[in-house]
C-alpha positions as CSV (number, residue, x, y, z in Angstrom):
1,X,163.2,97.0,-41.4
2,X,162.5,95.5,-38.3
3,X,159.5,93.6,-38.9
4,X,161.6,92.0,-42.8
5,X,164.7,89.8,-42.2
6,X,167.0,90.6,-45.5
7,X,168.3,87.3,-47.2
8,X,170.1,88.6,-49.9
9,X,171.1,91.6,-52.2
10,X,169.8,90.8,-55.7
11,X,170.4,93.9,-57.4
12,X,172.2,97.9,-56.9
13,X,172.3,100.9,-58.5
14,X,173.8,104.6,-58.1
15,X,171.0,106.0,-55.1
16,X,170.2,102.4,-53.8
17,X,169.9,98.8,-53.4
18,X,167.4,95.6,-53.9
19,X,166.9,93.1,-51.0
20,X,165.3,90.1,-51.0
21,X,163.6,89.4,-47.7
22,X,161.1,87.4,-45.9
23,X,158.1,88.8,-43.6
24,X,158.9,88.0,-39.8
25,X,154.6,87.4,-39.5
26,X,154.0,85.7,-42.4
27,X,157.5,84.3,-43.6
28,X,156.4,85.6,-47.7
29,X,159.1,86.9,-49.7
30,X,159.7,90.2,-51.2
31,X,161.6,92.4,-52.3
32,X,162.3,95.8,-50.4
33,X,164.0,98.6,-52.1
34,X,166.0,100.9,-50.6
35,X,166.8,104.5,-51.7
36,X,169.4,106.8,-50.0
37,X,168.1,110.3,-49.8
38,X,171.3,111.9,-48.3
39,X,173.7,111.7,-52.0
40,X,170.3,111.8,-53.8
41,X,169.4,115.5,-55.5
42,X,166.2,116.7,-54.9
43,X,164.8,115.7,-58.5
44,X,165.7,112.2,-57.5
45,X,163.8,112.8,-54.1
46,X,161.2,113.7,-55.7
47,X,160.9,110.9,-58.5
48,X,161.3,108.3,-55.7
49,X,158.0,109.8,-54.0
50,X,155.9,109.6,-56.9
51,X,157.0,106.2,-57.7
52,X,155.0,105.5,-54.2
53,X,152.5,107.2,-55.1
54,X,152.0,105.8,-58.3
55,X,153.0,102.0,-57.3
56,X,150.5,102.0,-54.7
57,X,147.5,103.0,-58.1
58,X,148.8,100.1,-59.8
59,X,146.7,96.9,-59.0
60,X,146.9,94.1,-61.6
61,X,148.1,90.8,-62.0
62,X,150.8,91.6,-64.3
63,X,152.1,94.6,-62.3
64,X,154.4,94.0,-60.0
65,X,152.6,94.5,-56.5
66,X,152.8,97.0,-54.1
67,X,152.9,96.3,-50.0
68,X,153.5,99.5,-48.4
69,X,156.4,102.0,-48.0
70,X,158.2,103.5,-44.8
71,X,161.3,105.9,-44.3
72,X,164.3,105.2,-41.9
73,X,167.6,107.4,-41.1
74,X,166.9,109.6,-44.2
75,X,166.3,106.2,-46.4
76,X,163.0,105.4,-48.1
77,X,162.1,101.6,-48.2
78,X,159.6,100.5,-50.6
79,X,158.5,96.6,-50.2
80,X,157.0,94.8,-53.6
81,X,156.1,91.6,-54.5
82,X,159.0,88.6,-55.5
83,X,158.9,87.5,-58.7
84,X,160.6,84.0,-58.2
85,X,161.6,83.4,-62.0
86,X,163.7,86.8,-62.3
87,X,163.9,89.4,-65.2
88,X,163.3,88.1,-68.8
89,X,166.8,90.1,-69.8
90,X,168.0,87.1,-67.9
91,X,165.5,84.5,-69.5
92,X,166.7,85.7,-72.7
93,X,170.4,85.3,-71.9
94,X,170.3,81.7,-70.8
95,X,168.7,80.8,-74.4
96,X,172.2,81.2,-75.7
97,X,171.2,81.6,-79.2
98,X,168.1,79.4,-79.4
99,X,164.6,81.1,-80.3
100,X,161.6,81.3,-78.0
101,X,158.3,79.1,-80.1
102,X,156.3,81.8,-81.3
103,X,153.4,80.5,-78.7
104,X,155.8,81.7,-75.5
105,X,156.7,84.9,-76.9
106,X,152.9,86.2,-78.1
107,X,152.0,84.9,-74.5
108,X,154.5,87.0,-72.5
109,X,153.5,90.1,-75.0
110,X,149.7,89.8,-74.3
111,X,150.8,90.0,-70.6
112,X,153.3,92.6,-71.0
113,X,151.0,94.2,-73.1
114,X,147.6,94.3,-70.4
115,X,149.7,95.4,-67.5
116,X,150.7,98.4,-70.0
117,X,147.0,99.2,-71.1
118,X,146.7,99.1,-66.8
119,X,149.0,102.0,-66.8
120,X,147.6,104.1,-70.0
121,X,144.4,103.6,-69.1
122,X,145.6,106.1,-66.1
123,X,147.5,108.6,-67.6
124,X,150.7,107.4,-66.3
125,X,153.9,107.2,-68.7
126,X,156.1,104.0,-67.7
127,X,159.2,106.0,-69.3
128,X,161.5,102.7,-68.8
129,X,160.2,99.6,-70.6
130,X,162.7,97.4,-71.3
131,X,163.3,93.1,-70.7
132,X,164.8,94.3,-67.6
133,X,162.2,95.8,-65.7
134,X,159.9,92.7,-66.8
135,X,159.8,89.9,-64.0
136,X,158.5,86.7,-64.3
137,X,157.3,84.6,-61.9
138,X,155.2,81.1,-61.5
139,X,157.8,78.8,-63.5
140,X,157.9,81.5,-65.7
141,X,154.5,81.4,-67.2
142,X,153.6,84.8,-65.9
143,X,155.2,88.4,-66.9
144,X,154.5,91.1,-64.9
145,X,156.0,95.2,-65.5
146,X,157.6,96.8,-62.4
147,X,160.6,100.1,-61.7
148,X,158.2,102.8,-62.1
149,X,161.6,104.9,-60.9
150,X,160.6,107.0,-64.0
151,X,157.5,107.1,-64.8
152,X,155.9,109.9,-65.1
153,X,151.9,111.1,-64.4
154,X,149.9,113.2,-66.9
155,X,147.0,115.2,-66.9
156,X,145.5,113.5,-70.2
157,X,146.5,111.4,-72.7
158,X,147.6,114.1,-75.2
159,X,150.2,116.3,-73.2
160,X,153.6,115.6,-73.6
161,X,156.6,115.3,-71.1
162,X,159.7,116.9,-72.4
163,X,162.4,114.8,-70.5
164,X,164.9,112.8,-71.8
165,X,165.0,109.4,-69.6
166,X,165.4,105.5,-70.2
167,X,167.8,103.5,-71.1
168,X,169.3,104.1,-74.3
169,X,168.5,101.0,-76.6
170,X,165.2,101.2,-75.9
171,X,164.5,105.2,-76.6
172,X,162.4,106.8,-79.3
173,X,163.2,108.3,-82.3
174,X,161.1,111.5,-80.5
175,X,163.0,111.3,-77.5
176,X,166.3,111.2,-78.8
177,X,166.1,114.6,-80.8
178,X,164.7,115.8,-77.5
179,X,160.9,116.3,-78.4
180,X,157.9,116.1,-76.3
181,X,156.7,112.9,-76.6
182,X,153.2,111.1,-74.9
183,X,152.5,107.3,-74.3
184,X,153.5,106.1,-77.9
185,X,157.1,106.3,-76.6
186,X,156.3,103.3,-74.7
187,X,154.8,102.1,-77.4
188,X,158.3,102.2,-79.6
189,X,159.7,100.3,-75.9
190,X,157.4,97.7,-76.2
191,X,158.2,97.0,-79.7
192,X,161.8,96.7,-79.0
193,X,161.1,94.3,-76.6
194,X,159.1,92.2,-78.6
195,X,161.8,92.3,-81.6
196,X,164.4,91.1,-78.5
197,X,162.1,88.1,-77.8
198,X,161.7,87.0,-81.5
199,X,165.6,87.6,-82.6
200,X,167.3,87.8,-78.9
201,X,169.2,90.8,-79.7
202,X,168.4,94.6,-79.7
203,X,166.9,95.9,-82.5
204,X,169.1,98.9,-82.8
205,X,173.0,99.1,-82.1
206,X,175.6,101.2,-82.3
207,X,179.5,101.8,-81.4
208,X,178.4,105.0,-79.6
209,X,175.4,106.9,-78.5
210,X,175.3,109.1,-81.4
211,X,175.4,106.1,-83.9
212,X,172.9,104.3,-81.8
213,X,170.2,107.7,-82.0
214,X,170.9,107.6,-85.6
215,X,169.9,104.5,-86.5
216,X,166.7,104.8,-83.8
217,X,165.9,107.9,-85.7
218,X,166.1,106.2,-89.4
219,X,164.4,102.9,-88.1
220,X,166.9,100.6,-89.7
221,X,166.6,97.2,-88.1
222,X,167.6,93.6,-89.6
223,X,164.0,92.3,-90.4
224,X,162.4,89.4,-88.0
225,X,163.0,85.8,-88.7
226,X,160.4,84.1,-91.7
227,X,160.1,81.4,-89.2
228,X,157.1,83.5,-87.5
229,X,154.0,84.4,-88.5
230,X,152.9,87.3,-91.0
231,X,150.9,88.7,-88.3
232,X,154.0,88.9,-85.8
233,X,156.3,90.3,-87.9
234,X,153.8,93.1,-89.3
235,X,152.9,93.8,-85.7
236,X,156.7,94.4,-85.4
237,X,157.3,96.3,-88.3
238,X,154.3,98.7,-86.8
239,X,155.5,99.6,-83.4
240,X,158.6,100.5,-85.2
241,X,157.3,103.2,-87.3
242,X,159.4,106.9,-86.7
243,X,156.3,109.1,-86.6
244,X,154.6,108.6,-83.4
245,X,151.1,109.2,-84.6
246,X,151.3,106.3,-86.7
247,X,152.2,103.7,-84.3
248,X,149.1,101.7,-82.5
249,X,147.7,102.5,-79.2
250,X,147.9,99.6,-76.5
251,X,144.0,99.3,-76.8
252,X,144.4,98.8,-81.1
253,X,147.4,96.3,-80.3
254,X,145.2,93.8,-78.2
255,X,142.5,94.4,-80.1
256,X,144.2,92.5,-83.1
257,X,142.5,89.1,-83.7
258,X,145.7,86.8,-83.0
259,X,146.7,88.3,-79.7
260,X,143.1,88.9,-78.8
261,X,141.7,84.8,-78.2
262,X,145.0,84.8,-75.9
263,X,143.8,87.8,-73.7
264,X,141.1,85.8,-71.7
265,X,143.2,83.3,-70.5
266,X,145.0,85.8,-69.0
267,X,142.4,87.7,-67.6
268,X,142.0,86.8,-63.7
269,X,138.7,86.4,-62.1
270,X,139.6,89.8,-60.1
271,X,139.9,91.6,-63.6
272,X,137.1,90.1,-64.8
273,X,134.9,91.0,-62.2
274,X,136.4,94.4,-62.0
275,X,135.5,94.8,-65.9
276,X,131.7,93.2,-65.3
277,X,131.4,96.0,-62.6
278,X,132.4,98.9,-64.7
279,X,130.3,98.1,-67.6
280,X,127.1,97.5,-65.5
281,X,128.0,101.2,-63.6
282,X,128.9,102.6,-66.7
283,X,125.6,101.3,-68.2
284,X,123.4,102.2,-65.2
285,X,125.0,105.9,-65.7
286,X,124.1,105.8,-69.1
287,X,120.3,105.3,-68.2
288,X,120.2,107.2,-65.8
289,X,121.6,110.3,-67.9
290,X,119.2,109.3,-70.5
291,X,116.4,109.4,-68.0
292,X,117.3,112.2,-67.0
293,X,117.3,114.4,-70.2
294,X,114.0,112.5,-71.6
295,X,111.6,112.0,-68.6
296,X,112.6,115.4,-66.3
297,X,110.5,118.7,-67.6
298,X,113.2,121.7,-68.1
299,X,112.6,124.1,-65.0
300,X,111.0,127.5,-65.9
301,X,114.0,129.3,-64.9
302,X,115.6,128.1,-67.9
303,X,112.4,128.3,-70.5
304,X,112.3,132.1,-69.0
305,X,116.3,132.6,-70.0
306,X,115.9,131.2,-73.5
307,X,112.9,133.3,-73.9
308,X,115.6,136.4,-72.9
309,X,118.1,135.4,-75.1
310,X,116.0,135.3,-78.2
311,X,114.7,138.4,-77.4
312,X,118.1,140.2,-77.0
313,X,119.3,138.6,-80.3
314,X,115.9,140.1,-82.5
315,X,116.7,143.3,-81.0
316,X,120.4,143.4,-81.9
317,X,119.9,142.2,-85.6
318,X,117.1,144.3,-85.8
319,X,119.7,147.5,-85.2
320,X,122.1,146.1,-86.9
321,X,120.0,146.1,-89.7
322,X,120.3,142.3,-90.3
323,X,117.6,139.9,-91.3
324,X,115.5,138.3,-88.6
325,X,116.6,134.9,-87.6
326,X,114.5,131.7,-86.7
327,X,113.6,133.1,-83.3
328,X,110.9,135.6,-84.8
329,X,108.9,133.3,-86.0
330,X,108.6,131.4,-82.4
331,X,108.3,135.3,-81.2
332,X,105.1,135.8,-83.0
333,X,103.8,132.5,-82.2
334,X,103.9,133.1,-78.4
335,X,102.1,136.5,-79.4
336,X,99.5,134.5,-80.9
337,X,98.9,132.1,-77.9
338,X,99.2,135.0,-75.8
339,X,95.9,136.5,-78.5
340,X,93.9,133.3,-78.1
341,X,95.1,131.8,-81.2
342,X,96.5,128.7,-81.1
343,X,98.4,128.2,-85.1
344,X,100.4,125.1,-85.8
345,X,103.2,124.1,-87.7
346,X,101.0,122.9,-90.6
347,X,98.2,126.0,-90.2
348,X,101.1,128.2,-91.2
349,X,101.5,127.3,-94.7
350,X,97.8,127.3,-95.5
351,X,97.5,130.7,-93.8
352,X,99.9,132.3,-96.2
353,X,99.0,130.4,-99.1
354,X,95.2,131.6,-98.3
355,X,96.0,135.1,-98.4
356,X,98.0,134.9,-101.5
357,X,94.8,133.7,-103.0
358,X,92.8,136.7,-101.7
359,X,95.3,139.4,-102.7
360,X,94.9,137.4,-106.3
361,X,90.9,137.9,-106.4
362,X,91.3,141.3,-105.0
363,X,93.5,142.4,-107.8
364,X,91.0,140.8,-110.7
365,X,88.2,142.2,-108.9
366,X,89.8,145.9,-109.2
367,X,90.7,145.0,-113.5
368,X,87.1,143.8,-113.9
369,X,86.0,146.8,-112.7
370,X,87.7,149.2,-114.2
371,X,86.9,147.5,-117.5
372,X,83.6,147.9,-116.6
373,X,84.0,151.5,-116.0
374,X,85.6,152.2,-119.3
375,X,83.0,150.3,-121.3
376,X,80.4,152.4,-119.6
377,X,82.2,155.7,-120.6
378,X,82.2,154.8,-124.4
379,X,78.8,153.5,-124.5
380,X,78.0,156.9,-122.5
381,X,79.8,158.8,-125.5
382,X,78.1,157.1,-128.3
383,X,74.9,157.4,-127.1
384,X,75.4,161.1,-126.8
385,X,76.2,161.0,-130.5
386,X,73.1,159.3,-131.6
387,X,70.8,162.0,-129.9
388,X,72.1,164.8,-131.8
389,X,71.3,163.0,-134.8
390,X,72.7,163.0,-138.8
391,X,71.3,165.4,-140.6
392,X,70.3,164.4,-144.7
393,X,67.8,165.6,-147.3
394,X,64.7,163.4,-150.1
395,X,64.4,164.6,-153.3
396,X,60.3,164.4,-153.8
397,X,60.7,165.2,-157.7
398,X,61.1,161.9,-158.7
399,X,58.4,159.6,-157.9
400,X,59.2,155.8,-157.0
401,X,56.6,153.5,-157.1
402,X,55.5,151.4,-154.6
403,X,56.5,148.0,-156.6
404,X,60.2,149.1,-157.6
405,X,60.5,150.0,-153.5
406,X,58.8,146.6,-152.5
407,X,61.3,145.0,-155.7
408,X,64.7,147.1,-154.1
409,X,63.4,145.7,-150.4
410,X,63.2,142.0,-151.3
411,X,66.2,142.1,-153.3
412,X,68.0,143.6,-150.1
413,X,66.6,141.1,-147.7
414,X,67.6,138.3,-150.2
415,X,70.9,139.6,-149.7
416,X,70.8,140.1,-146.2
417,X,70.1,136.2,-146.5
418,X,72.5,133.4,-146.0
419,X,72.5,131.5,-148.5
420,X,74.4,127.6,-149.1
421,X,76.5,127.1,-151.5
422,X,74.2,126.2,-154.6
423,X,72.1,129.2,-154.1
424,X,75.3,131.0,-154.2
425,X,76.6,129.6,-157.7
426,X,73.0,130.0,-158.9
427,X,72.6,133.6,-157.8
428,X,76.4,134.8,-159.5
429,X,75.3,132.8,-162.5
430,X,72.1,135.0,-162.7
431,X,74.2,138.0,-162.3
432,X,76.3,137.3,-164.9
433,X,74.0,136.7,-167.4
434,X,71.7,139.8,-167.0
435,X,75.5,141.8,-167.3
436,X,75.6,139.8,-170.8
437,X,72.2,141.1,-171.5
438,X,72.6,145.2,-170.5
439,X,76.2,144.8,-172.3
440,X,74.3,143.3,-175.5
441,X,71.6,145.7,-175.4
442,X,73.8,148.3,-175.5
443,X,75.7,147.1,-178.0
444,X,72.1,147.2,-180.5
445,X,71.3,150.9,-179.4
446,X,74.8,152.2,-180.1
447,X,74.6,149.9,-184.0
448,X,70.8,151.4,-184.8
C-alpha cells in the first residue's frame, strides 16, 4: 500500500473493503480491494485467489481491468481500474421513475453483452451478474463487468458447477432448486438485467426468499413496456425461458441483426486487431493441416500396419465362420501385383463377366454333343435293322403284263406328283365318274 495513497472508501462488505486511491508515480486512480484473510474461511481464501487468477485472464474493454495484486499482514490487495461514472444499480436509481430511450439501453447491453462472450469464450462462469457489478465509466457511455468474487473456471463448456451463489434476484430457476447448472445461468442474469433497464424494477419479487424462488421457477414477470421495440421485448421474453437449453448462447444473442450493426462501434482497434490476428492464424492453421493431409505421402510404417490389420480381421471372420469383408478383395489384388498382373478397378467386372460367358459355351458345347452322340446311336440301331433285311414271298402264277405294270407305275408317279388346285378338282372329278361307271356296270350284270 505504500506505493497507493487511499482517498476514500467507496464500498464494504462482510471479508473486506473498496478504496479508491491514486498511484504515488503516475497520480491514476483506482480502485484497490482489500480482503482480510484472518475471519475469512478457507473456501473464501480460496475464491479470493482464483479471482486473481482469473482477473488477471480478463483483457477487454468492457472488463473492468486488472493492475496487479500483492498481500500484506495476512490481507490480500487487489488494484483494478476506476470506473468514474459508478455502478448502473446507481444510474438506474437516480432515474426516479423515468425510462432509459431504447437507444441507451441496447447500447449498454451490446457492451454488457461482449465483455460476457470475453468470459464464455474462456470457460469461466461469472456466477454474479447483476446492475451492481456493472460500472460505467467515460460520462457514462461505456459499461464494463467487474467482482469476479464468484466466478467460477470450467473445464468445458458443458460441465456444470453445483453451487448455489449470487445474489438472490438475479438467480436461476436451476439454481434455485439446487441443480447443476453451466453458463446459461448467466444467461437468465443478463436477462434480468436487461428487464431492470427497460422497466427499472426487478423482474421477479417476493415478500420472502421462498416466494421469490417460486416465482423465478414459474417465470412470472409483468410483461415489458409496448413503448419498445418487438425485437427488445422478444429478446426479453427469451432469456427468461425456465429450461436452460432453450435460452440463447451469448454468441446467438449478438448475432441478432438489431444488436449486431451496434457491435462495431463498440469494437476497439485492440479487439479488432486481436480478431484480424486469430482469423489469419486460424486460417494459416487450416492450410497448413490441409497441406499436410493432401501433399505429405503416408509413411510405410503405417501402409505396413494397415496391411496387418486387414489381415488379422480375414483371419478372424474366416474362423468365425463369417463372410469375407471388403478387405479380401484388396488382399487378392496385392497377390496379383505381387504375380505380375496388374487388374484394375474396371478390368474386374469384365473378367467375371468373361468367364461367365465361357462357362455358358462350355455348357452348350457339352448338350451339343451329347445330342450328337445319341443321334449316332439310333442311326447305329437302324441301320442294324436294315441289314438283316424283311423277309416276303411273289406269286409267279399269275402273269402281269408289262403294260398294266408300266399303267400301275405312271398312275403311282402321278400320284406321287404335286399337283395345283385345278388338276386336283379335275383328277376327283375323274374318280368319281369311273365309280359311277363300275357302280352302273354292275348294276346291268346283276339285271341280265
Amino acid at each position: 500500500m505504500d506505493k497507493y495513497d487511499v482517498i476514500k472508501v467507496i464500498g464494504e462488505g462482510a471479508f473486506g473493503k473498496a478504496y479508491l486511491a491514486k498511484g504515488k508515480s503516475d497520480s491514476k486512480h483506482c480502485v484497490i480491494k482489500e480482503i482480510n484473510f484472518a475471519k475469512m474461511p478457507i473456501q473464501e481464501k480460496e475464491a479470493s485467489k482464483k479471482e486473481v487468477i482469473l482477473l488477471a485472464k480478463m483483457k477487454h474493454p468492457n472488463i473492468v481491468t486488472f493492475f496487479s495484486s500483492f498481500q500484506e499482514n495476512n490481507r490480500l490487495f487487489i488494484v483494478m481500474e476506476y470506473c468514474d461514472g459508478g455502478d448502473l444499480m446507481k444510474r438506474i436509481n437516480r432515474q426516479r421513475g423515468v425510462l432509459f430511450s431504447e437507444d441507451q439501453i441496447l447500447s449498454w447491453f451490446v457492451q454488457i453483452s461482449l465483455g460476457l462472450k470475453h468470459i464464455h469464450d474462456r470457460k469461466i462462469l461469472h456466477r454474479d451478474i447483476k446492475t451492481q457489478n456493472i460500472f460505467l465509466s467515460k460520462n457514462g457511455e461505456v459499461a464494463k463487468l467487474g467482482d469476479f468474487g464468484i466466478a467460477r473456471d470450467l473445464n468445458n463448456s458443458t460441465e456444470l458447477a453445483q453451487t448455489c451463489v449470487g445474489t438472490p434476484y438475479y438467480l436461476s430457476p436451476e439454481v434455485c432448486q439446487n441443480k447443476p447448472y453451466n453458463n446459461k445461468a448467466d444467461i437468465w442474469s443478463l436477462g434480468c438485467v436487461l428487464y431492470e433497464l427497460c422497466t427499472l424494477k426487478h423482474p421477479f419479487e417476493g415478500n420472502n426468499l421462498h416466494q421469490l424462488a417460486l416465482k423465478i421457477c414459474q417465470a412470472h414477470f409483468a410483461p415489458v413496456s409496448s413503448r419498445f421495440s418487438c425485437d427488445l421485448r422478444s429478446l426479453v421474453s427469451q432469456l427468461f425461458k425456465v429450461s436452460p437449453q432453450d435460452r440463447p448462447s451469448i454468441n446467438s444473442i449478438l448475432k441478432r441483426p438489431f444488436l449486431e450493426n451496434l457491435i462495431a462501434k463498440y469494437l476497439t482497434p485492440e479487439v479488432r486487431e486481436t480478431k484480424i490476428e486469430t482469423y489469419l492464424h486460424m486460417f494459416m492453421w487450416y492450410i497448413g493441416f490441409s497441406f499436410f493431409y493432401t501433399i505429405q505421402p503416408r509413411p510405410a510404417e503405417y501402409l505396413q500396419r494397415k496391411f496387418e490389420a486387414q489381415q488379422y480381421k480375414l483371419k478372424v471372420e474366416k474362423q468365425l465362420g463369417l463372410r469375407p469383408s471388403s478387405a479380401e478383395p484388396n488382399h487378392r489384388r496385392q497377390e496379383l501385383r505381387r504375380n505380375g498382373e496388374e487388374p484394375t478397378f474396371q478390368e474386374l467386372p469384365f473378367r467375371r463377366n468373361k468367364m461367365k460367358e465361357q462357362e455358358y459355351w462350355k455348357q452348350l458345347e457339352e448338350i451339343r454333343q451329347q445330342y450328337h452322340n445319341d443321334m449316332k446311336e439310333i442311326r447305329k440301331k437302324m441301320g442294324s435293322e436294315q441289314e438283316r433285311g424283311v423277309k416276303f414271298e411273289i406269286n409267279l402264277d399269275k402273269c402281269i403284263s408289262d403294260e398294266n405294270i408300266l399303267e400301275e407305275e405312271e398312275a403311282i408317279d402321278m400320284l406321287n406328283e404335286t399337283l395345283t388346285f385345278e388338276d386336283g378338282m379335275k383328277l376327283k372329278e375323274n374318280k368319281c365318274i369311273k365309280e359311277h361307271e363300275d357302280y352302273t356296270d354292275e348294276a346291268l350284270e346283276k339285271l341280265c
